[in-house]
C-alpha positions as CSV (number, residue, x, y, z in Angstrom):
1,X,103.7,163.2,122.9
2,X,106.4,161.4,121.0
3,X,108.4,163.9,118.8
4,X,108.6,162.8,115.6
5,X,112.6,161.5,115.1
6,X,115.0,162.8,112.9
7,X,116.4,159.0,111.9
8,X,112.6,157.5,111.5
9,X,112.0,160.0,108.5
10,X,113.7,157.9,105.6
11,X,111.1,155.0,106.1
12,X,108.9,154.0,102.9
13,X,108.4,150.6,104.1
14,X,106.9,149.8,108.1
15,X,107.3,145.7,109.0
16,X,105.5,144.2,111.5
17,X,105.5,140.9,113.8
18,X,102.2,139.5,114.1
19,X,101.3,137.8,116.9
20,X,101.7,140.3,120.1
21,X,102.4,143.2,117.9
22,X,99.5,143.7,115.9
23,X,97.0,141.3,116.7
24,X,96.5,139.8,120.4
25,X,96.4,135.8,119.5
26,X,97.2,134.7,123.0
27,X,94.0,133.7,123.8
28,X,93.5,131.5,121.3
29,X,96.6,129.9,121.8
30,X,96.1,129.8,125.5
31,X,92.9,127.7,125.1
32,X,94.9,125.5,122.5
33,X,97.4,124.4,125.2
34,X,94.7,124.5,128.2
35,X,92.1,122.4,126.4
36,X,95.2,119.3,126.1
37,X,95.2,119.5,129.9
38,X,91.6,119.5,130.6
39,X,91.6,116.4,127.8
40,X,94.1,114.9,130.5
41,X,91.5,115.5,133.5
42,X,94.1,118.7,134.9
43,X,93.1,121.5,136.0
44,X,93.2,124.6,133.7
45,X,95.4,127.1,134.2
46,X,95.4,131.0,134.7
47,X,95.2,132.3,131.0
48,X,97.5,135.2,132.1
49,X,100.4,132.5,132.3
50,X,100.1,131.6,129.0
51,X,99.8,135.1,127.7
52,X,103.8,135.7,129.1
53,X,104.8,133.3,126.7
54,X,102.1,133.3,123.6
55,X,104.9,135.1,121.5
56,X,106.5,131.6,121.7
57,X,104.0,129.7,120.3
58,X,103.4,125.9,120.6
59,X,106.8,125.9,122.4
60,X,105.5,128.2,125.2
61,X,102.6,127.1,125.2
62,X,103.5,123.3,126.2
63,X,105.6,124.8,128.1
64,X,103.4,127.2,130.2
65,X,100.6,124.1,130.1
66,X,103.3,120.9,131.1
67,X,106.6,122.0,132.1
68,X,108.5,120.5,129.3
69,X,110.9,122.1,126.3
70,X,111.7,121.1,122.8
71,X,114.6,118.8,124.7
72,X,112.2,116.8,126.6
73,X,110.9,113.2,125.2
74,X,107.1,113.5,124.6
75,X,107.6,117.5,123.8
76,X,107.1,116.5,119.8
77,X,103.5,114.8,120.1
78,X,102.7,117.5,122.9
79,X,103.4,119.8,120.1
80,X,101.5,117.9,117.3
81,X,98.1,117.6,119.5
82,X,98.7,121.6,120.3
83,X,99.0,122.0,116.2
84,X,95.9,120.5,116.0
85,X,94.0,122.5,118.9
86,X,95.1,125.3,117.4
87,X,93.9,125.0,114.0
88,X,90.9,124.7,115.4
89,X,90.7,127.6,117.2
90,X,92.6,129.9,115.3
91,X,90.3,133.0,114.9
92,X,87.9,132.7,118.0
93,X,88.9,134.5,120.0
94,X,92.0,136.7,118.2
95,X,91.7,140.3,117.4
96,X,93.7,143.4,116.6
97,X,95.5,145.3,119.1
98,X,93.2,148.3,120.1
99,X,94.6,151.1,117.2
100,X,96.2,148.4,115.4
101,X,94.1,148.5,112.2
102,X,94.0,152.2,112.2
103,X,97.6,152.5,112.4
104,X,98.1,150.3,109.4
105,X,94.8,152.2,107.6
106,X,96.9,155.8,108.1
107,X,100.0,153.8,106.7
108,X,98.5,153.1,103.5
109,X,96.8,156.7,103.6
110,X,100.6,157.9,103.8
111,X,101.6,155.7,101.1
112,X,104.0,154.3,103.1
113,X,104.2,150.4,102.2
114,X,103.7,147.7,104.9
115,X,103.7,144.3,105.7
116,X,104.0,141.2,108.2
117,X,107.1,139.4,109.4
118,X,106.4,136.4,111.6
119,X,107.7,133.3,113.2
120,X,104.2,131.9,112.8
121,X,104.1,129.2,110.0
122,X,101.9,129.8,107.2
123,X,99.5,127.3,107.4
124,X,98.5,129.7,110.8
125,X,99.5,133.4,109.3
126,X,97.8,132.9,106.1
127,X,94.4,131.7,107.2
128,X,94.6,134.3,110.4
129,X,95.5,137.2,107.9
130,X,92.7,136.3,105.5
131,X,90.1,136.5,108.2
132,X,90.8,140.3,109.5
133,X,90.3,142.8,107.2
134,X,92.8,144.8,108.3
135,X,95.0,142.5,106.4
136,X,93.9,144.3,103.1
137,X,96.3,146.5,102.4
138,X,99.2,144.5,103.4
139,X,102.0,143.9,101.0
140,X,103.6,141.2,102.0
141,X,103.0,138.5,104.7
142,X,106.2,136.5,105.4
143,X,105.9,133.3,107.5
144,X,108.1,131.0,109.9
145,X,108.6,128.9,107.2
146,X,108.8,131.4,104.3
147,X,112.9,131.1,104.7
148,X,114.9,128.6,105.4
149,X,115.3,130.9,108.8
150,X,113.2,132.3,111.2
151,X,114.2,135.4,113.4
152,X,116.4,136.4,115.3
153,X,117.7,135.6,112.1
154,X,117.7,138.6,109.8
155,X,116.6,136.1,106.5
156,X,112.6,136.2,106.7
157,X,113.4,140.5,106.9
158,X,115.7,140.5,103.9
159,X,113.1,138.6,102.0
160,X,110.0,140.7,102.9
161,X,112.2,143.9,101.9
162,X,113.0,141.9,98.6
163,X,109.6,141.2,98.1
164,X,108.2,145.3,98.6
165,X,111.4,146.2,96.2
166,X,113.0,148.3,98.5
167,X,115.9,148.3,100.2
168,X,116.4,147.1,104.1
169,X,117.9,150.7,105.0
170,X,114.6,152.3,104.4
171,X,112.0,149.3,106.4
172,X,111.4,149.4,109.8
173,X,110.7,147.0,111.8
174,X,108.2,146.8,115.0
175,X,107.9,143.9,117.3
176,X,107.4,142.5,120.9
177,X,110.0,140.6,121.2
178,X,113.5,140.5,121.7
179,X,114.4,138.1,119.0
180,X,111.9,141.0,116.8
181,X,114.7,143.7,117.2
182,X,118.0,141.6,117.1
183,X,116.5,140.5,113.3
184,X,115.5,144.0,112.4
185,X,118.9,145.6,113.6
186,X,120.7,142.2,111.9
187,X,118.7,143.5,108.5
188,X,120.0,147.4,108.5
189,X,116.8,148.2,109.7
190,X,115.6,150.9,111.6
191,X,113.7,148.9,114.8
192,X,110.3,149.6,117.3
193,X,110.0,147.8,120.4
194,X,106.2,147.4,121.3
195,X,105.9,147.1,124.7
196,X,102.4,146.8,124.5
197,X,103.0,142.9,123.5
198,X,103.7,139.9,125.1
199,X,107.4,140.9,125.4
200,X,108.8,137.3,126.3
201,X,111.1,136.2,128.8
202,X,113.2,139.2,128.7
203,X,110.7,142.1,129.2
204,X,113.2,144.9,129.9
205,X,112.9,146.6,126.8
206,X,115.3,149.1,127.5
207,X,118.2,146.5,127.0
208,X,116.8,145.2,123.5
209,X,118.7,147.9,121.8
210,X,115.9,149.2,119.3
211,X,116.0,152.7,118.1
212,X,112.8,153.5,120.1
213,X,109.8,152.5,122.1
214,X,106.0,152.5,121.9
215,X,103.4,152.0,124.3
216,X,100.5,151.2,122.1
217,X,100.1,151.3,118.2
218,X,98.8,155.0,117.6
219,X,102.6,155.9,119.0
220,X,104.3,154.2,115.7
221,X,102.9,157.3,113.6
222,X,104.3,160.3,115.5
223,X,108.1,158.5,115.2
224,X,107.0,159.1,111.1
225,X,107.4,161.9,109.0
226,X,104.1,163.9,108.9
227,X,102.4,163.2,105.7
């Protein structure tokens, strides 16, 4: 049992990443990048290779799937054709993290405000959002391309707290992700590292620096003032 924490009980307002935090969209994006290689006559590749990365998007991806990075020639059309796999694909196979939606439900029952920080672009967050309904009760979404930054930058964090009228010191701010809890502490905001998520390239959680841990989404509620 978590114990609820002493520096956790100012928060009105709890901020979430998407992808690998609240809802698992790695498969999707896994069979975005595998289906370019099968199109090539490759072999497919283990999905749980893609899944290391999937909080990376199109530039994991193609990178899991061909070996090559943003600084490689031909990494722009990879990433064009993925864009368009994708889109096709988007909500197949994508769901909520098991406790995810009744995490956000007891949220709302709270009267706590949340909301959605995310790298993804919003012709992908928007559309994704719209189709779960645990979506509802969400205040704000805020996209990769929302701000002219995208985290580790601190921007797209500033703006959803702008957006929900309350100030950055009282938001949290829960992701899988490194780059998740160098924007959140950036912001003045208390951060949650899910380890539950995809977790990235650096997966030692313990050197992130976030004001705590969970290991699935029921454990965001006991780090919250009872209600």
């Amino acid at each position: 049992m978590i114990s609820p924490l002493a520096r956790f009980h100012h928060v009105r307002a709890v901020l979430f990443d998407l992808d690998g935090t609240l809802v698992d969209s790695a498969p999707d994006l896994g069979a975005a990048a595998d289906q370019m290689r099968l199109d090539r006559g490759l072999a497919s590749i283990p999905f749980e290779k893609y899944r290391r990365l999937a909080g990376s998007g199109a530039r994991g991806m193609i990178e899991v799937a061909f070996g090559l990075t943003p600084e490689d020639a031909g990494f722009a059309a990879l990433k064009d054709e993925f864009f368009v796999n994708y889109t096709r694909c988007l909500t197949q196979r994508t769901r909520p993290f098991d406790g995810a939606a009744g995490l956000v439900a007891a949220l709302a029952r709270r009267g706590l405000v949340w909301g959605v920080v995310t790298n993804k672009a919003a012709r992908f967050s928007e559309p994704l959002t719209r189709a779960m309904d645990m979506f509802a009760t969400a205040a704000v979404v805020v996209s990769g391309d929302t701000t002219p930054h995208t985290k580790p930058h601190p921007a797209p964090l500033f703006e959803a707290a702008r957006r929900v009228g309350l100030e950055p010191a009282v938001c949290m701010y829960v992701g899988d992700d490194e780059r998740d809890i160098l924007a959140g502490r950036a912001a003045g905001m208390a951060t949650v590292a899910a380890c539950y998520g995809y977790l990235g390239r650096t997966a030692d959680t313990r050197l992130w620096g976030a004001d705590a841990e969970i290991k699935s989404p029921a454990d965001l509620l006991e780090l919250l003032a009872p209600a």
